[in-house]
PASEBA-1860 file (N, C-alpha, C; in nm, 3 decimals):
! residues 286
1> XXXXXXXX> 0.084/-0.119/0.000/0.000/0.000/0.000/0.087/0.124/0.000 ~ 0.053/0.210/-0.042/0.114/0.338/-0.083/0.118/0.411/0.032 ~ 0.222/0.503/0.103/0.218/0.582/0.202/0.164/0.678/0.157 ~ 0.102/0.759/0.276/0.049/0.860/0.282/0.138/0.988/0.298 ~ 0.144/1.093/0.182/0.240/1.199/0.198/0.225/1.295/0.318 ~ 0.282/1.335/0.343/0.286/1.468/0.452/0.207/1.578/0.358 ~ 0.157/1.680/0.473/0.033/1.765/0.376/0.123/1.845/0.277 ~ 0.099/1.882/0.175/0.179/1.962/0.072/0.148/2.117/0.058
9> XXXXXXXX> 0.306/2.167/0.085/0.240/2.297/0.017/0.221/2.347/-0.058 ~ 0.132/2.479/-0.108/0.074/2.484/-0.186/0.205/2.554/-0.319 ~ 0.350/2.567/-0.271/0.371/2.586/-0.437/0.513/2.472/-0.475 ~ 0.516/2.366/-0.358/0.569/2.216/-0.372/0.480/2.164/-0.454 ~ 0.597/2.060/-0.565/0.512/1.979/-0.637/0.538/1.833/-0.648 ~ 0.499/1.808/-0.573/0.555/1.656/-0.493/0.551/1.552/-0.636 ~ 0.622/1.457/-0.610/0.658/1.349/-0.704/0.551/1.239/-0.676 ~ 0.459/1.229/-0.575/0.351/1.106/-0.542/0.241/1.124/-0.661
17> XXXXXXXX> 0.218/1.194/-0.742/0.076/1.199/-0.830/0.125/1.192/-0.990 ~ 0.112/1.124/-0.997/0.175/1.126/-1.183/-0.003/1.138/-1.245 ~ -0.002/1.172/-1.406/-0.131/1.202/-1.424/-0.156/1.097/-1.568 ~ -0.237/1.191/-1.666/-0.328/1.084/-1.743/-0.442/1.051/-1.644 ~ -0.509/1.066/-1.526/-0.596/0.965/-1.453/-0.758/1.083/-1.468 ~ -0.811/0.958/-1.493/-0.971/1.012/-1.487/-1.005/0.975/-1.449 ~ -1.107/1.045/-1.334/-1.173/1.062/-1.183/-1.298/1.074/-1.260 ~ -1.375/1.013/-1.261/-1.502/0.996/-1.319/-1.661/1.003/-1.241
25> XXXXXXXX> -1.749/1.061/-1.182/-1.833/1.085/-1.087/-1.961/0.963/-1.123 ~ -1.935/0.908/-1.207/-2.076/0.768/-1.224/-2.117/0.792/-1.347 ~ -2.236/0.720/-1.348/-2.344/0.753/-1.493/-2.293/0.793/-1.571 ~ -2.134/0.757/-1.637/-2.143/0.887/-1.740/-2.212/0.810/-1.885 ~ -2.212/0.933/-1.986/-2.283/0.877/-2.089/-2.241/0.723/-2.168 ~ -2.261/0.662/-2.161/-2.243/0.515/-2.269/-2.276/0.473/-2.395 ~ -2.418/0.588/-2.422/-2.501/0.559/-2.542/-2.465/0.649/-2.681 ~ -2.446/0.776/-2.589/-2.475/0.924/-2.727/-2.323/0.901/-2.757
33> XXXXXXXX> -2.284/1.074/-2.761/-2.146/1.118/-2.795/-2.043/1.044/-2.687 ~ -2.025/1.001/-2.566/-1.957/0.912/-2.477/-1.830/1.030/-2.477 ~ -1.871/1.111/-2.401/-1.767/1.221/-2.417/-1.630/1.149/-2.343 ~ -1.678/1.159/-2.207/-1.584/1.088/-2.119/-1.490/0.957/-2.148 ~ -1.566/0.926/-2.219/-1.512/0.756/-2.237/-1.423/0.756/-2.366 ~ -1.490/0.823/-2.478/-1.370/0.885/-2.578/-1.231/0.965/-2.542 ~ -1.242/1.031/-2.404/-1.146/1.100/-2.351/-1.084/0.984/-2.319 ~ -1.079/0.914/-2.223/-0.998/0.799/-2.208/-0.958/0.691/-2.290
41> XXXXXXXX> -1.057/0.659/-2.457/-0.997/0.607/-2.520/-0.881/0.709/-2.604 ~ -0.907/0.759/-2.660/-0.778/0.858/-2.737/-0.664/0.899/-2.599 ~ -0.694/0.903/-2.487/-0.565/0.933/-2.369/-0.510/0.796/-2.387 ~ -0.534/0.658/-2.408/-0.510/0.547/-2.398/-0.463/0.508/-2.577 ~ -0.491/0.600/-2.609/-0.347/0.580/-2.798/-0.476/0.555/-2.880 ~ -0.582/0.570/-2.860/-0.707/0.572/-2.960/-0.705/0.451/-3.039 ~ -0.710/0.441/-3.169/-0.656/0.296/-3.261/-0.596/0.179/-3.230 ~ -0.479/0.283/-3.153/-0.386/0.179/-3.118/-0.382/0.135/-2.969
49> XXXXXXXX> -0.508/0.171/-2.857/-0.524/0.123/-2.723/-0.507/-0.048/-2.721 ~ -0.483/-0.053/-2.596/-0.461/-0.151/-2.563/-0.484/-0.154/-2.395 ~ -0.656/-0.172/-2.367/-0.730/-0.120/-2.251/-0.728/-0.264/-2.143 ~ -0.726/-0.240/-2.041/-0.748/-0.335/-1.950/-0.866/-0.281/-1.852 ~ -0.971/-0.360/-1.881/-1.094/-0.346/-1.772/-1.107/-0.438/-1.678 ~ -1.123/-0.322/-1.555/-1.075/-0.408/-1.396/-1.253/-0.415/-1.338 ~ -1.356/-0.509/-1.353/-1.498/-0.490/-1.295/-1.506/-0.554/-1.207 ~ -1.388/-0.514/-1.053/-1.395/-0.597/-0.953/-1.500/-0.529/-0.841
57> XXXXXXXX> -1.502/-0.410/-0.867/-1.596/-0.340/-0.765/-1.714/-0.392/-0.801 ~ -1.796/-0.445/-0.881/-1.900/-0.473/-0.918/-1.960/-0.588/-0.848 ~ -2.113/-0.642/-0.844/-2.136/-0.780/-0.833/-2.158/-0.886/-0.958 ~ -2.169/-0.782/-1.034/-2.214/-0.893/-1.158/-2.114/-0.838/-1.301 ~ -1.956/-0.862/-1.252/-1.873/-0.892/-1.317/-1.833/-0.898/-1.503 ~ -1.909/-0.975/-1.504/-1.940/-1.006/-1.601/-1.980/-0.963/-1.717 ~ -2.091/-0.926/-1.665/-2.233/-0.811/-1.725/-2.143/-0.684/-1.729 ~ -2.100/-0.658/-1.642/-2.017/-0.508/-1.652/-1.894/-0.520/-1.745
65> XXXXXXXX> -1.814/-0.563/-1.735/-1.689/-0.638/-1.810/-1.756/-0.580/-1.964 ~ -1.847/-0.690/-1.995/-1.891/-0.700/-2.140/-1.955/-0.568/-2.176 ~ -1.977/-0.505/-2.092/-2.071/-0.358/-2.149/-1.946/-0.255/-2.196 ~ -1.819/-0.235/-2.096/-1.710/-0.170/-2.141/-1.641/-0.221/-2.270 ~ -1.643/-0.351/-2.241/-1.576/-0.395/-2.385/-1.705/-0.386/-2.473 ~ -1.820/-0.404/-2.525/-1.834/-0.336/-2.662/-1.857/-0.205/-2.706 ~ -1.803/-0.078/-2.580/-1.801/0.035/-2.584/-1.643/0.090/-2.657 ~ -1.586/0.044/-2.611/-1.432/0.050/-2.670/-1.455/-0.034/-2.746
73> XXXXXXXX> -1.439/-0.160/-2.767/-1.476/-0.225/-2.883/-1.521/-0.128/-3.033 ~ -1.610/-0.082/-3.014/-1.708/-0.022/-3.129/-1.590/0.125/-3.127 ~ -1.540/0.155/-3.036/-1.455/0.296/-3.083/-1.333/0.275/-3.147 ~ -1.306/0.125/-3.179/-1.202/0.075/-3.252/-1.091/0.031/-3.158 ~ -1.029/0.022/-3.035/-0.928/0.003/-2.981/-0.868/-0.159/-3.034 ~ -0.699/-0.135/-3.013/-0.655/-0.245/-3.070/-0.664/-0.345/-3.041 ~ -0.678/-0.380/-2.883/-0.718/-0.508/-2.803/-0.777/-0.461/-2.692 ~ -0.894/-0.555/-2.626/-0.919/-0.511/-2.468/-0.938/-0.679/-2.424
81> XXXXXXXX> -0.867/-0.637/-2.302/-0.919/-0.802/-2.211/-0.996/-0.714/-2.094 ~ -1.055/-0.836/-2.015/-1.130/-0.761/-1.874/-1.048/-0.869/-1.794 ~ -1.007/-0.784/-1.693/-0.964/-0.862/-1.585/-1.032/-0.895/-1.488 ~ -1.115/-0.985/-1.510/-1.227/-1.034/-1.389/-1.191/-1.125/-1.254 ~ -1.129/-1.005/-1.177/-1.059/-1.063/-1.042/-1.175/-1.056/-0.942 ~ -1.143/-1.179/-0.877/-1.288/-1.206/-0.794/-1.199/-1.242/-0.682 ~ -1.138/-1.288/-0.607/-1.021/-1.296/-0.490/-0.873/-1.312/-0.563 ~ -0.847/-1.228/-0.454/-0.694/-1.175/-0.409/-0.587/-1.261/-0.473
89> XXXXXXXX> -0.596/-1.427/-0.455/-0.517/-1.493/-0.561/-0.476/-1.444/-0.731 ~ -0.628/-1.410/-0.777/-0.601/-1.391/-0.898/-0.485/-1.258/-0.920 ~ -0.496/-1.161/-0.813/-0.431/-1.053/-0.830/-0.288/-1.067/-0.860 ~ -0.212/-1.199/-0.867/-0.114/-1.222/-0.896/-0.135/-1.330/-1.008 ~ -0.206/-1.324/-1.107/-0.236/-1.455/-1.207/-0.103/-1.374/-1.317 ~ -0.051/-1.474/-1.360/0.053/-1.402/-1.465/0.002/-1.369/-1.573 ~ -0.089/-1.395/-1.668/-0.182/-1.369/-1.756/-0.177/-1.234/-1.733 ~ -0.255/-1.183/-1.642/-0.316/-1.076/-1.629/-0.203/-0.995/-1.629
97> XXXXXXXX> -0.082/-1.029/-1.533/0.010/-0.909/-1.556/0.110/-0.926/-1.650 ~ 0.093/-1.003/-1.753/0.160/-1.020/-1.889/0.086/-0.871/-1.942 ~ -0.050/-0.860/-1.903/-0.174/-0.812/-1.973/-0.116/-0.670/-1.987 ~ -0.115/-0.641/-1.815/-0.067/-0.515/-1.768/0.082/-0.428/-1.846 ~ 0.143/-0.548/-1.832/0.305/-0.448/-1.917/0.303/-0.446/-2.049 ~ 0.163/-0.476/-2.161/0.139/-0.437/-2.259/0.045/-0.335/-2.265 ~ -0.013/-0.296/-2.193/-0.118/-0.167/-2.224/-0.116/-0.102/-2.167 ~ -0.234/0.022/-2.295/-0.221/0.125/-2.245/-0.316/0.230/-2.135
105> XXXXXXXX> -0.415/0.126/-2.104/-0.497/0.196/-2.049/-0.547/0.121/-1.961 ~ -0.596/0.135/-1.836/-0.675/0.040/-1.744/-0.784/0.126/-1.705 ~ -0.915/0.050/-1.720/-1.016/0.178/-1.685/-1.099/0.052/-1.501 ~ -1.116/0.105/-1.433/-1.190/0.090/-1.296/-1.331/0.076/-1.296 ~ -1.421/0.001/-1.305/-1.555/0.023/-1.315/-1.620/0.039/-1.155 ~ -1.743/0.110/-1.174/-1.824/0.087/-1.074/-1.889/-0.026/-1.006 ~ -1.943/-0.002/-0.847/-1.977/-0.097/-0.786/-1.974/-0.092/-0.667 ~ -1.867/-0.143/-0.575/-1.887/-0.117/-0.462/-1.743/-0.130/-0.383
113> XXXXXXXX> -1.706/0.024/-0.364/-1.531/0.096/-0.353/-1.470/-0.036/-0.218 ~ -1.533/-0.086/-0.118/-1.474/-0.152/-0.019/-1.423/-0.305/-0.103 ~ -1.529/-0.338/-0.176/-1.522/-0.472/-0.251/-1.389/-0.456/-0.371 ~ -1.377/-0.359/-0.379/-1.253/-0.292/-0.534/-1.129/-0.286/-0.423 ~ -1.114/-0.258/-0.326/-0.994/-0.246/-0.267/-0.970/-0.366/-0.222 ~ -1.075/-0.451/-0.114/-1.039/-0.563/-0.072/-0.996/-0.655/-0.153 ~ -1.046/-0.675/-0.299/-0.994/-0.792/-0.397/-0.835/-0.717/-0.470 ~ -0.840/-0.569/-0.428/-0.711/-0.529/-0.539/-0.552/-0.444/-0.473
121> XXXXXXXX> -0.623/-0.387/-0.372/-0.485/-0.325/-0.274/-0.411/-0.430/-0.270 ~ -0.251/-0.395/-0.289/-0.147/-0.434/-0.251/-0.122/-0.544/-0.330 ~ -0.232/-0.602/-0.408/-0.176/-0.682/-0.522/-0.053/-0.677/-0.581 ~ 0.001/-0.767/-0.698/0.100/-0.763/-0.795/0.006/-0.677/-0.904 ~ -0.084/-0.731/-0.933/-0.123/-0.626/-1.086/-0.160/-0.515/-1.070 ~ -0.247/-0.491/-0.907/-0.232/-0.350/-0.841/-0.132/-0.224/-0.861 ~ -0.056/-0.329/-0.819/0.093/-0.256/-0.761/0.139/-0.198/-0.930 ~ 0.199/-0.311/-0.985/0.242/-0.258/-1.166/0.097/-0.156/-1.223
129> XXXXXXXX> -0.006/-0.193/-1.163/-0.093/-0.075/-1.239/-0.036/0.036/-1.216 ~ -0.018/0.089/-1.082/0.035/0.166/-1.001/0.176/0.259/-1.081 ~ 0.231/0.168/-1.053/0.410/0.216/-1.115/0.388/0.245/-1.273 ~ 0.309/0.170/-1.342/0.327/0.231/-1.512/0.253/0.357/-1.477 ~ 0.129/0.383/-1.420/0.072/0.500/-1.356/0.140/0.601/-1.370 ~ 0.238/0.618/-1.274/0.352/0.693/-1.192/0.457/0.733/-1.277 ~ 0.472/0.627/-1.368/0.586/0.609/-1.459/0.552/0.733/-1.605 ~ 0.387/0.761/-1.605/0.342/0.841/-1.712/0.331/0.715/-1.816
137> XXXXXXXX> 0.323/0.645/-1.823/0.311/0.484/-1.944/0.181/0.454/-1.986 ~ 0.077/0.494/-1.892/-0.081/0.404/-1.936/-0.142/0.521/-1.824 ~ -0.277/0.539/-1.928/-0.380/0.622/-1.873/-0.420/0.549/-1.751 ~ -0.501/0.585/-1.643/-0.615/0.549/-1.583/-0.773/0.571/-1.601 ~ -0.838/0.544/-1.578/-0.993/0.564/-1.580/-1.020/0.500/-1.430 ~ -1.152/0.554/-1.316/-1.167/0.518/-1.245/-1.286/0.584/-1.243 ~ -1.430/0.503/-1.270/-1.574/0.583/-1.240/-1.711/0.541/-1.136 ~ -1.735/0.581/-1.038/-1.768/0.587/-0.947/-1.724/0.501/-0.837
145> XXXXXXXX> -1.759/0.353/-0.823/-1.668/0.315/-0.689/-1.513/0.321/-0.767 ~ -1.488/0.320/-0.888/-1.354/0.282/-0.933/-1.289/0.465/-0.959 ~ -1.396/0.540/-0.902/-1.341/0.717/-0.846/-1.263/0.760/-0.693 ~ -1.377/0.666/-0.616/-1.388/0.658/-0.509/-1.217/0.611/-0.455 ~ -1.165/0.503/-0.481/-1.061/0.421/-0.413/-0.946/0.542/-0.474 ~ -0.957/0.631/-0.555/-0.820/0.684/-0.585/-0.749/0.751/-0.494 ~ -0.783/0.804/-0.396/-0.708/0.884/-0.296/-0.642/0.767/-0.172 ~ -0.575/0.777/-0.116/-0.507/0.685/-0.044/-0.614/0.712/0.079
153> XXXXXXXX> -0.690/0.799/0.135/-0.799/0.795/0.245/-0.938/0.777/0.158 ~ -1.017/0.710/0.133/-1.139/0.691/0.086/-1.272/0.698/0.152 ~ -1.362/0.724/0.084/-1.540/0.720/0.160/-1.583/0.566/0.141 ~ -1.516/0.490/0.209/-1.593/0.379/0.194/-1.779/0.350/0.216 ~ -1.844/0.421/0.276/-1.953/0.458/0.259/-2.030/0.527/0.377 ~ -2.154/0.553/0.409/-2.237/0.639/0.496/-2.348/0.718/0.425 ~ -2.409/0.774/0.494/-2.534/0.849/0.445/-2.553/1.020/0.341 ~ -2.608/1.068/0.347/-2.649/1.187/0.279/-2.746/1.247/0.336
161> XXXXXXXX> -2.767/1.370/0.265/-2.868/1.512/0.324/-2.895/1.514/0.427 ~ -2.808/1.496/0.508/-2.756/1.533/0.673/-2.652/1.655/0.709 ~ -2.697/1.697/0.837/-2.579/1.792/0.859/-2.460/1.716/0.854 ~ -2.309/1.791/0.809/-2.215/1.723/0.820/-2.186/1.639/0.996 ~ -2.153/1.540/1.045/-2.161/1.437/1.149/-2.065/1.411/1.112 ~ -2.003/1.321/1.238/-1.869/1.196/1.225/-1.950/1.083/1.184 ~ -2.074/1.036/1.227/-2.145/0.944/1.195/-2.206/0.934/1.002 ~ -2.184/1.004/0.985/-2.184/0.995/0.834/-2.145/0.976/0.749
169> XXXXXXXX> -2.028/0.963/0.772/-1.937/0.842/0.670/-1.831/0.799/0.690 ~ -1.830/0.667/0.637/-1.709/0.567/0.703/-1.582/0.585/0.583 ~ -1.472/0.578/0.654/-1.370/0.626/0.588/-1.279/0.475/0.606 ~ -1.214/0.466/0.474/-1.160/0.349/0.484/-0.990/0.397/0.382 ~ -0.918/0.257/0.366/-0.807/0.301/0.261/-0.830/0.294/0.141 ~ -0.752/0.369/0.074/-0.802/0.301/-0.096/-0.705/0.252/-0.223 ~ -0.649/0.262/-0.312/-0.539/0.259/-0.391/-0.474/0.405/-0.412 ~ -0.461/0.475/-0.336/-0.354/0.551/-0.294/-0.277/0.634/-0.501
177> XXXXXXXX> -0.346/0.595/-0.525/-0.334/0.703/-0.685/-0.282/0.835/-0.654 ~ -0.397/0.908/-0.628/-0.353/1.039/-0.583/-0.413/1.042/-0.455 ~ -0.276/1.055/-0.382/-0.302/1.055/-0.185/-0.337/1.205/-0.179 ~ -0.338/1.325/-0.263/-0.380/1.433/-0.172/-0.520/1.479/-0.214 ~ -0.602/1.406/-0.206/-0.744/1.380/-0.222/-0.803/1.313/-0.182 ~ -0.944/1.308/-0.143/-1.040/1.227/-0.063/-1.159/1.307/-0.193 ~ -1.220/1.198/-0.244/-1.319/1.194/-0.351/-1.478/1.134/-0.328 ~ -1.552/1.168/-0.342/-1.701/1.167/-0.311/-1.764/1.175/-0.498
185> XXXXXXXX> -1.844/1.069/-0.496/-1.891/1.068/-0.660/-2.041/1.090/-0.670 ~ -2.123/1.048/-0.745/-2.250/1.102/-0.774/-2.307/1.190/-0.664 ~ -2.209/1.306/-0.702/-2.195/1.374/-0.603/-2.369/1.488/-0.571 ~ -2.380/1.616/-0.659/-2.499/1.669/-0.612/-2.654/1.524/-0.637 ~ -2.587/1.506/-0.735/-2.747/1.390/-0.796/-2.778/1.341/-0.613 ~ -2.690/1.265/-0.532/-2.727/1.191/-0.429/-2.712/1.288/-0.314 ~ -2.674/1.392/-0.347/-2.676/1.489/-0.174/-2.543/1.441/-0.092 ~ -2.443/1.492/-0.128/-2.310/1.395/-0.058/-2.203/1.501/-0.013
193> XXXXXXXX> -2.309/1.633/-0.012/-2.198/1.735/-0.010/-2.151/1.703/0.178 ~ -2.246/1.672/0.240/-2.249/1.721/0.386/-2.107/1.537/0.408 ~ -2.135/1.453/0.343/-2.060/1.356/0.340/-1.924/1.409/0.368 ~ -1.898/1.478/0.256/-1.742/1.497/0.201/-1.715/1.587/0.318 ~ -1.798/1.671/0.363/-1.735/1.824/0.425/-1.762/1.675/0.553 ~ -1.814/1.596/0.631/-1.763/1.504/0.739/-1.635/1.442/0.730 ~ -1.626/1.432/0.626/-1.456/1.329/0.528/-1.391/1.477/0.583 ~ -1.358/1.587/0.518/-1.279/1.697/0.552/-1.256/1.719/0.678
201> XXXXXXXX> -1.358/1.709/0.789/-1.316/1.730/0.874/-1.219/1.623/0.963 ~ -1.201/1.536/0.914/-1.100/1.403/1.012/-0.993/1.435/0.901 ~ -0.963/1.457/0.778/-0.859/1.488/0.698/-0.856/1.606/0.621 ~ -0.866/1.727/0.690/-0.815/1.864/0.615/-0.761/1.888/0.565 ~ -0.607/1.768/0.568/-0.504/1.812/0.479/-0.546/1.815/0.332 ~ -0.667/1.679/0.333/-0.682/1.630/0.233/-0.751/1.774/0.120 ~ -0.742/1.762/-0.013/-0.873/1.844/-0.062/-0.934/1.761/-0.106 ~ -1.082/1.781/-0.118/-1.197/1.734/-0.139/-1.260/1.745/-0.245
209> XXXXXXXX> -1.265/1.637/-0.305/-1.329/1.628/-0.470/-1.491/1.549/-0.495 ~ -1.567/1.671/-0.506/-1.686/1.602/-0.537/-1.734/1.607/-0.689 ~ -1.779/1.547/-0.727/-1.794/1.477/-0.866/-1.933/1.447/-0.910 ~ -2.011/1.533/-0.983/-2.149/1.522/-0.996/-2.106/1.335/-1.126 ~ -2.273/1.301/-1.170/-2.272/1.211/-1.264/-2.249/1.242/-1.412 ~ -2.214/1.147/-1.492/-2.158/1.262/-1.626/-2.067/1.336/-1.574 ~ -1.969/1.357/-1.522/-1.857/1.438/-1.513/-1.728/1.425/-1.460 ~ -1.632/1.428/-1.515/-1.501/1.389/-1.506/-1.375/1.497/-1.444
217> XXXXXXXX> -1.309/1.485/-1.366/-1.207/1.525/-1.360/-1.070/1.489/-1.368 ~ -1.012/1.560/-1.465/-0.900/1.444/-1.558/-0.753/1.557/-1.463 ~ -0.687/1.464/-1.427/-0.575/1.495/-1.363/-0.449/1.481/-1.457 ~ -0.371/1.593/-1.495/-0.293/1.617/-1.611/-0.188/1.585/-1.546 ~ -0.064/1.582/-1.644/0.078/1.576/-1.579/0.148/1.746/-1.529 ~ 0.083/1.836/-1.547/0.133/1.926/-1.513/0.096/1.941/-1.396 ~ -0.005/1.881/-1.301/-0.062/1.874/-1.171/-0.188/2.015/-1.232 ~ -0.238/1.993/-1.307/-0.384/2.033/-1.341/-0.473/1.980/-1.335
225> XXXXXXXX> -0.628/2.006/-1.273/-0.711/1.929/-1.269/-0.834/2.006/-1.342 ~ -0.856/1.902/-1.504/-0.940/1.957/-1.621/-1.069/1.900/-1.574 ~ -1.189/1.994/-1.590/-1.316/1.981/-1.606/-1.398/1.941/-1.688 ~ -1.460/1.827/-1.708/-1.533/1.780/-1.913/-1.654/1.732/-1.807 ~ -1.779/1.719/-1.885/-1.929/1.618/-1.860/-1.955/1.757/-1.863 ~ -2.121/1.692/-1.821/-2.236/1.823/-1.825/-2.263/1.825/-1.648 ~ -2.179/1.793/-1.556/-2.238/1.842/-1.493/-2.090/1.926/-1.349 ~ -2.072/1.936/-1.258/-1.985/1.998/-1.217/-1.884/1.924/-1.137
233> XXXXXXXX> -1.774/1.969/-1.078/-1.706/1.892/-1.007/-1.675/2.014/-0.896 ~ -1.691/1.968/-0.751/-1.686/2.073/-0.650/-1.546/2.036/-0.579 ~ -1.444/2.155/-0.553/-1.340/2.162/-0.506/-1.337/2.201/-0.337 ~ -1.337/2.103/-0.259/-1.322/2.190/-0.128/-1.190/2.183/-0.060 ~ -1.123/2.308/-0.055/-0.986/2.319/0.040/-1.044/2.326/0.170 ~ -0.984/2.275/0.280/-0.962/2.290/0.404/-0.830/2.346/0.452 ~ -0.708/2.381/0.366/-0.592/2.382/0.404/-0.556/2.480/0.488 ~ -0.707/2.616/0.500/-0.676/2.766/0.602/-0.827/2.743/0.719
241> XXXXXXXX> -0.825/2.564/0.712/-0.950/2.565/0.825/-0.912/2.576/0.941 ~ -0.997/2.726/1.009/-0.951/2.796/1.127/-1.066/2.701/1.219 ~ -1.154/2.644/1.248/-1.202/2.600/1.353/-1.277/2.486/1.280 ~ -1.222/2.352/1.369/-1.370/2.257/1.395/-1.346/2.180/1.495 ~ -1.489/2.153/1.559/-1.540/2.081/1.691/-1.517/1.961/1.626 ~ -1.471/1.881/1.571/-1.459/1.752/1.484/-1.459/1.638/1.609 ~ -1.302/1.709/1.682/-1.246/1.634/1.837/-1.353/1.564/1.915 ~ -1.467/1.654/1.945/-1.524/1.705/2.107/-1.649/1.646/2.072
249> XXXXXXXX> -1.705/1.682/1.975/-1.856/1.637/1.972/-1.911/1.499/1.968 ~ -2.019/1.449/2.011/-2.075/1.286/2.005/-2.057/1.261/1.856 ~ -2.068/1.154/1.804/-2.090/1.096/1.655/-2.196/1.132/1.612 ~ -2.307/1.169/1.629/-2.427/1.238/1.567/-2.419/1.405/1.593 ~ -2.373/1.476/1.672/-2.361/1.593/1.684/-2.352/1.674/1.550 ~ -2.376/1.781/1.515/-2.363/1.877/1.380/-2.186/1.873/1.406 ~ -2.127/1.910/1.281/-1.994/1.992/1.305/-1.989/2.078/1.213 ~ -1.884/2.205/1.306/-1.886/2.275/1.272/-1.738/2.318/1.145
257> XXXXXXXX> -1.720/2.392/1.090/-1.590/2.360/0.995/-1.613/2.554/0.986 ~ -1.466/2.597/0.973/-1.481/2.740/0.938/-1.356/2.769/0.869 ~ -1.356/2.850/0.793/-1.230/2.886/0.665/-1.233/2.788/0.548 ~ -1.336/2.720/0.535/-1.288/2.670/0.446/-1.341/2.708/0.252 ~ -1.236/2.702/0.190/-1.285/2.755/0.068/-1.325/2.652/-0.057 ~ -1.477/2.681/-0.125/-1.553/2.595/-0.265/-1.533/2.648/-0.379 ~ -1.533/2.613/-0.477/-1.531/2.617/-0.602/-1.602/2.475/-0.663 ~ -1.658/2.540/-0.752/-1.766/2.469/-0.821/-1.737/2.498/-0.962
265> XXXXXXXX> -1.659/2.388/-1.028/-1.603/2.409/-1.157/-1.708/2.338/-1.271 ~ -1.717/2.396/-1.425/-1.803/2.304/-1.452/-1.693/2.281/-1.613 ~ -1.754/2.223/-1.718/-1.685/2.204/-1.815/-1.608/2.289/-1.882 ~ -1.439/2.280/-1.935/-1.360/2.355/-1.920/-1.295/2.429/-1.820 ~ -1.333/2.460/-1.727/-1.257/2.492/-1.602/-1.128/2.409/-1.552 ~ -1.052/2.476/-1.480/-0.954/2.450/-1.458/-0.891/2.456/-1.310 ~ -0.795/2.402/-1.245/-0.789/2.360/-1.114/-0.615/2.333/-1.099 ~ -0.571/2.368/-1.049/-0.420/2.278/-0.951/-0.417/2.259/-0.861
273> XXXXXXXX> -0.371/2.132/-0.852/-0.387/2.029/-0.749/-0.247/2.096/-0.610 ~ -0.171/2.120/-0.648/-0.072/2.179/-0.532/-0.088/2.297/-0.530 ~ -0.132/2.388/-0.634/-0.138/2.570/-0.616/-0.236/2.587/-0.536 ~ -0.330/2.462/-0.559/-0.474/2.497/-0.470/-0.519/2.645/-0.503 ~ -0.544/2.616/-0.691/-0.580/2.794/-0.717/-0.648/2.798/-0.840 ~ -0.765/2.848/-0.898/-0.856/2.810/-1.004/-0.746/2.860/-1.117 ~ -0.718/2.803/-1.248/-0.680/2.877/-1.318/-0.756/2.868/-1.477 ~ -0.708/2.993/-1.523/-0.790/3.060/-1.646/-0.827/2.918/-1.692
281> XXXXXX> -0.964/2.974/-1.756/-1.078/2.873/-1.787/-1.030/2.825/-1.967 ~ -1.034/2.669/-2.000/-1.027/2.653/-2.130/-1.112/2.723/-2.262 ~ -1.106/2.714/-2.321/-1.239/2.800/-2.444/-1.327/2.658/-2.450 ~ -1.444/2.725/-2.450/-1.583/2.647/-2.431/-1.614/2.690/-2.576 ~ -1.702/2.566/-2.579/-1.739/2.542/-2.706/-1.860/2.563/-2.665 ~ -1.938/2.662/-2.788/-2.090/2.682/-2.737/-2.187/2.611/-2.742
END
């Protein structure tokens, strides 16, 4: 498992986050234009991809597996296998990581983020996912529970449209991708804001990425974080949070959080991940 960095400042640009990775908030489109999913096939060599689909977060494997592959499939990629790891053994099957040091892309499907870590942390094909990652070699894709596990502290799960509480969501580890984030996905659609701002308060260092459905946030190699889908991705710093009762209060108690600063980016917008500072917006297409 990946250590957890010390908090970063904001004009350090630490060596733990390599990019290409798309943070994906759920639902995104599958049928129409597949904005998102074209983004990750052309980030993954377009024609010439060579995708690995991981549908371990899922329950029905299978069914999911086959829906990604005739989505890439039909966009032309050069080969796709699915890696349908169902326990921890397989995570070292040599097949699979023959699979891995030929391609270019591994995309994460949805399902359920505790079930995606328990069958895949600390693996061998984990781990090499990891390092070609790091290495800048092969895109990522990761969309909703396969959003969820990217930060090395994760929402393994809890409730919504509650005041922010400690009792509201359970925080677990995750694949440690990018450790200076804690990520929350179908984010306004399900009411998860009060979630994340409970996540912020046990890890401030962290910033906080919420992720409506349809919408992506693609993490560049320059430590930029690009905005695409139709719907928004919400940025919360904690890094100048002057007060919270987080300590003191019962597990159902309200908490309180103060200094802390939102941004609500929507397509084309723009973000850095260490400046912790909006920058000039891409040209939108009308």
């Amino acid at each position: 498992m990946l250590q957890l960095e010390s908090q970063t400042s904001k004009t350090q640009m630490p060596q733990s986050t390599q990019t290409a990775i798309l943070v994906i908030g759920g639902a995104e489109d599958k049928i129409h234009g597949r904005e998102i999913l074209q983004t990750f096939f052309y980030r993954s060599g377009a024609e010439d991809a060579v995708l690995a689909i991981v549908p371990s977060a899922s329950r029905e494997p299978v069914l999911m597996g086959e829906r990604y592959h005739r989505i890439f499939q039909d966009m032309g990629a050069k080969e796709i296998e699915v890696l349908d790891i169902r326990d921890r053994d397989q995570g070292s099957d040599p097949n699979y990581l023959n699979f891995i040091e030929r391609c270019t892309g591994v995309f994460l499907t949805g399902g359920d983020q505790l079930r995606l870590c328990g069958l895949l942390a600390e693996t061998p094909v984990m781990e090499r996912i990891s390092d070609r990652v790091r290495a800048k070699e092969i895109a990522l894709a990761g969309t909703s529970a396969g959003a969820a596990v990217m930060g090395y502290h994760t929402i393994g799960g809890g409730g919504s449209g509650e005041s922010p509480n400690r009792s509201l969501v359970d925080m677990t580890f995750g694949l440690g991708m990018i450790p200076e984030i804690v990520v929350d996905q179908h984010f306004h659609n399900r009411n998860r804001m009060a979630r994340l701002l409970s996540a912020l308060a046990m890890h401030p260092d962290l910033l906080g990425i919420g992720i409506d459905e349809d919408t992506c946030a693609i993490f560049e190699q320059d430590g930029t974080i690009q905005v695409m889908g139709s719907g928004t991705v919400n940025i919360i710093d904690a890094s100048e949070l002057s007060h919270t009762n987080q300590p003191e209060v019962r597990a159902n108690d309200p908490l309180s959080l103060h200094g802390l600063r939102l941004h609500v980016l929507c397509h084309g917008d723009r973000y850095h991940l260490y400046k912790r500072q909006v920058l000039d917006s891409l040209a939108r297409e009308p």
